[in-house]
N, C-alpha and C positions, 0 to 999 in steps of 0.2 A: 545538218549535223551540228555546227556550230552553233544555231539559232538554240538548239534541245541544248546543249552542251552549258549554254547562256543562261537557261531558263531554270537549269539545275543548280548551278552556282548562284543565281540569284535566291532560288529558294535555300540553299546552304546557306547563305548568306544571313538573311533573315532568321533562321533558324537559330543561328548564333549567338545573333545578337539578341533577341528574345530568350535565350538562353544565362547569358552575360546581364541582362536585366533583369530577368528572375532571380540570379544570385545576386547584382547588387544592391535590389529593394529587401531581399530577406537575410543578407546578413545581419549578423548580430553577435556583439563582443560580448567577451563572459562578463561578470557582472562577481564585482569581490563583495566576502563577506559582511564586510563591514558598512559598504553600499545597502547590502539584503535586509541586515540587521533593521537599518530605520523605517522600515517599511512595512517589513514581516516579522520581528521578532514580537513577542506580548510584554506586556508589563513583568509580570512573572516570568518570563524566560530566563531561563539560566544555560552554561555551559561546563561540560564537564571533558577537558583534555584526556581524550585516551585512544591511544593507538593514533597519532596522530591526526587524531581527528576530536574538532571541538564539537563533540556532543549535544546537539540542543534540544532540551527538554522543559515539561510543564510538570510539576506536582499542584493540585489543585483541590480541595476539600481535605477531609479528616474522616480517619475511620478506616476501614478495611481495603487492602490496596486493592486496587485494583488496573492494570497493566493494561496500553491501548496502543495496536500494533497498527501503519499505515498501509497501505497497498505500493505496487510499481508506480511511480511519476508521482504519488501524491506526497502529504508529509503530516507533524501530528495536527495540522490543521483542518484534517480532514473530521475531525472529532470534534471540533471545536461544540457543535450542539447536543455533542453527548455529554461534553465536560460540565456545561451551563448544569444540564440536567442532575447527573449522578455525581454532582461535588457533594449534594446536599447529602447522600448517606455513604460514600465511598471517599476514600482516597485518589482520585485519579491520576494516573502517572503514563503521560504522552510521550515519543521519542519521536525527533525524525531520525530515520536508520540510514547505517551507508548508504549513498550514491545518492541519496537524495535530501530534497529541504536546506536546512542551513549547515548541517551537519556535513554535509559533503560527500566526496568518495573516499573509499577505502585505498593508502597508498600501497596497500599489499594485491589491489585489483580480485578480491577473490570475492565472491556474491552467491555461496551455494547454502542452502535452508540451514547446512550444519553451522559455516561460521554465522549467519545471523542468529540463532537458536548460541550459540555460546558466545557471540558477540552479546547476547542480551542479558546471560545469564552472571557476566562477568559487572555489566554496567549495576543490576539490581542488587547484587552483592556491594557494589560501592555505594550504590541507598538504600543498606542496609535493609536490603526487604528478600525476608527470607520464605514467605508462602502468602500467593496472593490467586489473585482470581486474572485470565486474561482473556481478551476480544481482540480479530483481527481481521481484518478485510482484505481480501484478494491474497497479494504475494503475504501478506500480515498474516491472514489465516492459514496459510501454510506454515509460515513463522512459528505462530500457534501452537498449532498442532506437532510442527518437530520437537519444539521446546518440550510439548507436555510428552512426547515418548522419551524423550532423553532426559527429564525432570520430571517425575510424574508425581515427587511426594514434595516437591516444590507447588503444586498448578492445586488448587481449591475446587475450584472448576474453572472451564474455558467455553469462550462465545464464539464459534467461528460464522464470520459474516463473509456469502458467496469465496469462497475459500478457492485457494489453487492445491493442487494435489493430482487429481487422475489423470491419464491421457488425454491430449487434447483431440477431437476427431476433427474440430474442421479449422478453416484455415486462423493464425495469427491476429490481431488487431494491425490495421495499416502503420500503425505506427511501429510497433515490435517487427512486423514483417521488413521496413525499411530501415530500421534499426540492423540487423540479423542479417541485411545484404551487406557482405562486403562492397559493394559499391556505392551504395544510396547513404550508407555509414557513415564515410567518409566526409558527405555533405553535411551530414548533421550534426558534425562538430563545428562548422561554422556560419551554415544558413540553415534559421530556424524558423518555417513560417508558421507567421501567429494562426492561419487561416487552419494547420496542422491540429492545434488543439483546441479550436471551436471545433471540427469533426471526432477528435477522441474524444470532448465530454460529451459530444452531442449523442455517441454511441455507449457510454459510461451512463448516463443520465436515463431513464425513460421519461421524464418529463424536461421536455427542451426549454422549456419555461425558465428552468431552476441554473441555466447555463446564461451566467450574466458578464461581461465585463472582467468586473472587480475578478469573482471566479476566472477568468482565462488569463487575464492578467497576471495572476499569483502562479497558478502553474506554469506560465511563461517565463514568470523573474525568475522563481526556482530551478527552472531547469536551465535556466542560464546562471546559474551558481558555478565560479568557478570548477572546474573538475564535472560537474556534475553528467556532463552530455559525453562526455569522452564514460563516464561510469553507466552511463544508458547501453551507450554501445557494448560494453563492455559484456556488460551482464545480458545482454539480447543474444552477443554472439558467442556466449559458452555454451556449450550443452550438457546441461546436468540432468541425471537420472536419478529420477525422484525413486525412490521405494516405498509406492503407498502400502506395501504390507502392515508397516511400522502402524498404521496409521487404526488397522483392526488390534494393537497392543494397548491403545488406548482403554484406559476404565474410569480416567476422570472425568463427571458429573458433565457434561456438555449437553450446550444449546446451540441448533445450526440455525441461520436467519438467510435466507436468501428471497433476490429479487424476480418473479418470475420473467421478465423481460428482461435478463440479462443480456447482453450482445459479447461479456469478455469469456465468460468462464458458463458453460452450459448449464443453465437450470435443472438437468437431465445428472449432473454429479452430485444435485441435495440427496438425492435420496441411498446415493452411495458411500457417502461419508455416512447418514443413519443409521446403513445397513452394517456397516464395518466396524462404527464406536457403539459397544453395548450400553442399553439408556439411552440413549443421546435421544432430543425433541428435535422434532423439524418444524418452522414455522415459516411459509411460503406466503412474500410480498405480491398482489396480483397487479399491482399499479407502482412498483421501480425497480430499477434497472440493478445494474452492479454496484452499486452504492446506496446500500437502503437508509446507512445511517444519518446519510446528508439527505437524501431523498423524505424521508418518514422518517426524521427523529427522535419528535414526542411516540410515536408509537412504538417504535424497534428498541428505545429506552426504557418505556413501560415495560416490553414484553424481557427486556435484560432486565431490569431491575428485580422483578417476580422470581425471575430464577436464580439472580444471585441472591436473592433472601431465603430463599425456600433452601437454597443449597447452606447457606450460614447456620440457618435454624436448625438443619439436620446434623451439622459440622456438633453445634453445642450440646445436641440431645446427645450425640455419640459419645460427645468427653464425657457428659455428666454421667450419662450410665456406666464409662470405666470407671471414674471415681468410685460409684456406690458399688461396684462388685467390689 
């Protein structure tokens, strides 16, 4: 009895201490803004104080605005090959949004589609841009999409890239699933393993190729933004009820781009968001994942740029013909 008794506590033992080890090779202190800045921020980066929080954003080319919303855990860097692309005939206007990027958390902890949708509506009023065209990917696309029912003579038209909206049927991404445990939560406010987000982009990405360093690197620093992992938690463990109805009130001009090997958001909800917004095109990626626009580029930029021209041209025919009546 003693001998089993021994051999239990020695494996308890063990257990611990490979415990106690995994947490002290993966902690990791927050990381202040002003650290992030030299690192992440762009030449053009600017900030803009509001609601306690220093807003950082990109305005980029000239011409017709055009608004670029990020997903969960990313920031507007996630556009950055969109910006290259659509400066030449757009205005592009990047944010990172509460809880993420350099911008940080919201000190009021609230993360549901309505304050992001008038969190944003409040920001483009302060740069003075009062009807523009918008794109958004993941949590972005939802963003999107509330913004354009709750503004819809504000929105020109909108790009939603693999978008959040309908019920999800199967299980969370490991990382929101550990997020949304009250217990594994707790950890992730101060052991963050980098090994965590090689497997979220490796699942984000369909080509694992495009999953580099420099890439994990940056989502790592960011999410060690002050605030920012306490705002992860935060926003995994509310539970907000979407009301995709809103979503068939939509009549602005939409283009949906999705990746068909998504692993976050089901390939199986493009065709429900076309079914719901009347018009709307659907153009289905056979080679990326949830992120077409970092994925495919040059291509998901060609296929937006078609559409916001085609949409602008129809915008001026419509003016000129009230003039001449």
């Amino acid at each position: 009895m003693n001998s089993i008794l021994k051999k239990l506590l020695t494996v308890l033992g063990i257990l611990v201490l490979l415990i106690l080890g995994y947490t002290w090779m993966n902690y990791a202190a927050d990381k202040s803004l002003e650290e992030l800045k030299t690192k992440w921020a762009y030449d053009n980066s600017q900030f803009l104080e509001m609601d306690g929080m220093p807003v950082h954003y990109r305005i980029n080319g000239e011409g017709e605005p055009l608004v670029l919303i990020h997903g969960t855990g990313a920031s507007l860097h996630t556009w950055e090959a969109w910006t290259e692309i659509l400066e030449k005939d757009f205005k592009v206007i990047s944010l990172d949004m509460p809880a993420f990027g350099l911008t940080g958390p919201n000190p009021k902890k609230v993360y549901t589609l309505e304050f992001y949708a008038k969190f944003l509506d409040a920001f483009l009023e302060k740069m003075e841009v009062d009807k523009f065209s918008i794109a958004g990917n993941s949590l972005g696309g939802g963003i999107a999409w509330k913004y354009t029912s709750l503004f819809p003579s504000k929105v020109k038209s909108m790009i939603l890239i693999d978008p959040m909206g309908y019920p999800r049927t199967g299980e969370l991404p490991f990382a929101l699933r550990l997020a949304a445990n009250k217990y594994a939560s707790k950890y992730l406010k101060t052991v963050t393993p980098k090994s965590l987000f090689y497997k979220s982009m490796n699942e984000v990405y369909h080509n694992d190729e495009l999953v580099t360093d420099e890439l994990v690197d940056r989502y790592y620093d960011l999410y060690l933004r002050e605030g920012n992992r306490q705002a992860f938690v935060d926003r995994a463990m509310a539970k907000e009820t979407v009301d995709t109805l809103e979503i068939a009130t939509i009549k602005n001009p939409t283009l949906i781009l999705w990746g068909e090997r998504d692993e976050w958001i089901s390939p199986k909800d493009a065709p429900k968001f076309q079914r719901d917004i009347e018009g709307s095109k659907l153009i289905m990626y056979p080679n990326a994942g949830h992120v077409p626009m970092e994925e495919l580029p040059k291509l998901t930029a060609h296929d937006a740029r078609i559409f916001l021209e085609k949409n602008l041209v129809k915008e001026m025919e419509s003016e000129l013909s009230s003039v001449e009546e």
